[in-house]
Each structure stands twice: as structure tokens, then as C-alpha cells.
N, C-alpha and C positions, 0 to 999 in steps of 0.2 A: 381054660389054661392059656397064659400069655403063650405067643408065637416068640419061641427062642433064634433069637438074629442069628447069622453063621458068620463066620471069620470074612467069605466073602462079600456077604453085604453091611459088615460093620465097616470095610475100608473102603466100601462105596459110598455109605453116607461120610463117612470120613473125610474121602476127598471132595463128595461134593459141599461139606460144608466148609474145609480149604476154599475153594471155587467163590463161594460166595462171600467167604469173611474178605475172601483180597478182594473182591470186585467191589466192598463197602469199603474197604481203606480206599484203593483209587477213586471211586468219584468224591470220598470227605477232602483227599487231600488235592486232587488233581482234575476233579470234573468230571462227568458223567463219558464225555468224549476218551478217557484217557483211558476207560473200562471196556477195552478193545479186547476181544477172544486169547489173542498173543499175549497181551498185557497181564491179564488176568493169568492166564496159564504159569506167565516166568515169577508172577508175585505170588501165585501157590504154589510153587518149586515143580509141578506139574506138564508134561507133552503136551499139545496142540491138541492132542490125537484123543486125551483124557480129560481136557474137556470136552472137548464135542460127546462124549461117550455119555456124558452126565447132563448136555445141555446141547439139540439140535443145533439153536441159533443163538446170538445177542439178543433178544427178544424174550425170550426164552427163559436166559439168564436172571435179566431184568426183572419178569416176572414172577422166578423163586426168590429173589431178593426181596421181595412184597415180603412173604414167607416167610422170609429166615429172618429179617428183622422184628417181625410181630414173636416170631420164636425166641428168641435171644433176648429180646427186649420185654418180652414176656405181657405179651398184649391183654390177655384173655383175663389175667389177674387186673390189669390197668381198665377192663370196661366193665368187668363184672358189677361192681356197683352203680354203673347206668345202667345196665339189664336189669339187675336187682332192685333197683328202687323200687320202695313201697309207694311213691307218691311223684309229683312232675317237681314241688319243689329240691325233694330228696337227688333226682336227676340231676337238676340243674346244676347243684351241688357239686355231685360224682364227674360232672363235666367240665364244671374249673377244676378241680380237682387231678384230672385227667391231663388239661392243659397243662398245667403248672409241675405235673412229674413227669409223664411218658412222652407226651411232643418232644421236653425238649430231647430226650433220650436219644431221638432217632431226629432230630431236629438238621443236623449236618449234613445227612445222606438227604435227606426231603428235600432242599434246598437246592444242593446242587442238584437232583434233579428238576425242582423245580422250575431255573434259569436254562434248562436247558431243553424244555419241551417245545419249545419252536421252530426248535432247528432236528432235531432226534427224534425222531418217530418209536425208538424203542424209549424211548425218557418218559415222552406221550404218553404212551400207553401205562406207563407202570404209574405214574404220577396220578393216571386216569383211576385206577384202580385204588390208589390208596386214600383219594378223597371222597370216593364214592363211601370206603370201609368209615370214613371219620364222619361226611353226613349222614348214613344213617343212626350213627350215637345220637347226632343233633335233634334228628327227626323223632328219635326218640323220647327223647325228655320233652320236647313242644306236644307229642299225640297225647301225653299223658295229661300235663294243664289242660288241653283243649278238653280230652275225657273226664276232667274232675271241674271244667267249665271255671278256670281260673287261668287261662290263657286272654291276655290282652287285646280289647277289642277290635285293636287296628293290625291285627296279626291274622293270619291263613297258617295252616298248618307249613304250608310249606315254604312262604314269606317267613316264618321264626324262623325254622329251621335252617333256610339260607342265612339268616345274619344272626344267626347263633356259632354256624359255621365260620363266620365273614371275624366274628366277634374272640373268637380262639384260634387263629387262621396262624401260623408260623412268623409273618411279620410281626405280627403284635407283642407276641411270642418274642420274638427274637429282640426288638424295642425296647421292652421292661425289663430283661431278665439282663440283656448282655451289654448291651446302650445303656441303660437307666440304672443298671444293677438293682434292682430289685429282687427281692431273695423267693425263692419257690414261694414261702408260705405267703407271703406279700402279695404274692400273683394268685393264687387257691384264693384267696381272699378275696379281695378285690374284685376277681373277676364273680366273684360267688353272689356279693353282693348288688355287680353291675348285673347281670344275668336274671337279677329277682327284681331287680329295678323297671328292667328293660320290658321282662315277658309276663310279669304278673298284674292280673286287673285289681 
């Protein structure tokens, strides 16, 4: 039997997903820097005192926004068909695929954290976390060629999976889609085809 929520921690998830939907408006429109405890608090209409209650640190924060973006944006549907693949070409597939709908989804928040991990130790870390969650999709679809021994002979499992990562990386991303105007399916394509070019012997 599902565990029935109570009044009071239905308006605890509540607010902490207030907490995080304003700490993703501020860094889309203002930068990762502007997603200050304070900041975040007056753009959830929320005390100082209730964040902290939901969220020790800035770090913290940063962290469940990993979270609530894969949630919202609805991650688990966006990779299932790289998990699912029947085969490494099937993958390859599921991972243009993947570039060309969910990156760009969440493409705004990446970014400005992205530009800002040099300087922000909490940026770092969270940025750290969510490439790590995107190569392993990569590494996925290369173990699979390499296990049906249709992985390209100048490739290491881990050499594809770096520039398969390198090869749907948010610049590129950002290049065709918004620069080039190239439309989603233009991009699923292309890169679908580049992808079978690149990794298949």
C-alpha cells in the first residue's frame, strides 16, 4: 500500500519545489552567481529561515536542482531507450535522439552553469554531476558495439564514449539548433547518421 503524504509534507515538498523552480529561473535569466540563498528565497515569496529548513547550503541547493530538473524535464522517459536498446546501433540512435529533445530542455540552466564553474565551486560541482549522468548514456551505447564487436577499430571503449559525449556536448547543440536554426528532427538525424559513421566498423 502506497505511503499516504500528510498535509504537512505535501507543503514541504511544495515549497521545496518553489525553492528550486526560482533557483532555475535565476541562473536561465541571471546566472548561476545571482542564485544566492536571499535571492532564491524572495523569488519563492519564501523567509531565509525556509530555505535553509529545506536546503542546509548553496551547494546543497545546486545539487537538488540536478534532481528536479531530470524530474520536471522528465529524464528517465528521455533515456530509457539508451537503457532499452536491443543492440549498440539501436543506442546510438536513442542518443541523437536524446540530444536533439531533452539537452535542449534543460539546455539554459546547463549553460549558465556551465560558464560559471571556474569561478563557483557550487556550479562545479553540480555541472560535475550532471556530465558524469550524460557519459554514462555514452558509455553505454559504445560497450554495446564493442560487445556485438562492431565498434570501430580506432576506438577504446572509453576514447568513443569521450567523443560521443564531445559529439552531443550543448555547444553543438546550441550551434544547429539556435545559430543554424536547424529544427529538432534535422538534428536526431544528422547526428544519428554522424554517430554510425563515426563509431561503426
Amino acid at each position: 500500500m502506497a505511503a499516504i503524504e500528510t498535509p504537512q509534507n505535501a507543503r514541504s515538498r511544495h515549497t521545496s519545489q518553489a525553492l528550486l523552480k526560482a533557483a532555475r529561473e535565476l541562473i536561465e535569466q541571471q546566472g548561476p552567481a545571482a542564485a544566492t540563498m536571499a535571492a532564491v528565497a524572495e523569488r519563492a515569496g519564501v523567509s531565509r529561515r525556509a530555505v535553509y529548513l529545506h536546503f542546509s547550503s548553496r551547494s546543497d541547493l545546486l545539487a537538488a536542482l540536478f534532481d528536479y530538473l531530470n524530474e520536471v524535464e522528465d529524464r528517465d522517459a528521455a533515456f530509457r531507450p539508451l537503457w532499452e536498446a536491443a543492440d549498440g546501433i539501436a543506442a546510438l540512435d536513442a542518443r541523437a535522439q536524446m540530444a536533439a529533445d531533452f539537452l535542449p530542455r534543460i539546455m539554459p540552466t546547463a549553460r549558465a552553469i556551465q560558464q560559471a564553474t571556474h569561478h563557483d565551486p557550487d556550479a562545479a560541482q553540480h555541472w560535475e554531476l550532471a556530465t558524469a549522468s550524460r557519459y554514462d548514456g555514452c558509455r553505454r551505447a559504445i560497450e554495446l558495439l564493442a560487445d556485438e564487436n562492431r565498434l570501430a577499430p580506432q576506438w577504446t571503449i572509453q576514447t568513443g564514449a569521450d567523443m560521443l559525449l564531445a559529439l552531443s556536448s550543448f555547444d553543438v547543440i546550441d550551434l544547429l539548433l539556435n545559430e543554424r536554426q536547424w529544427t529538432r528532427r534535422q538534428l536526431a538525424d544528422h547526428l544519428s547518421a554522424l554517430y554510425r559513421r563515426v563509431f561503426l566498423a
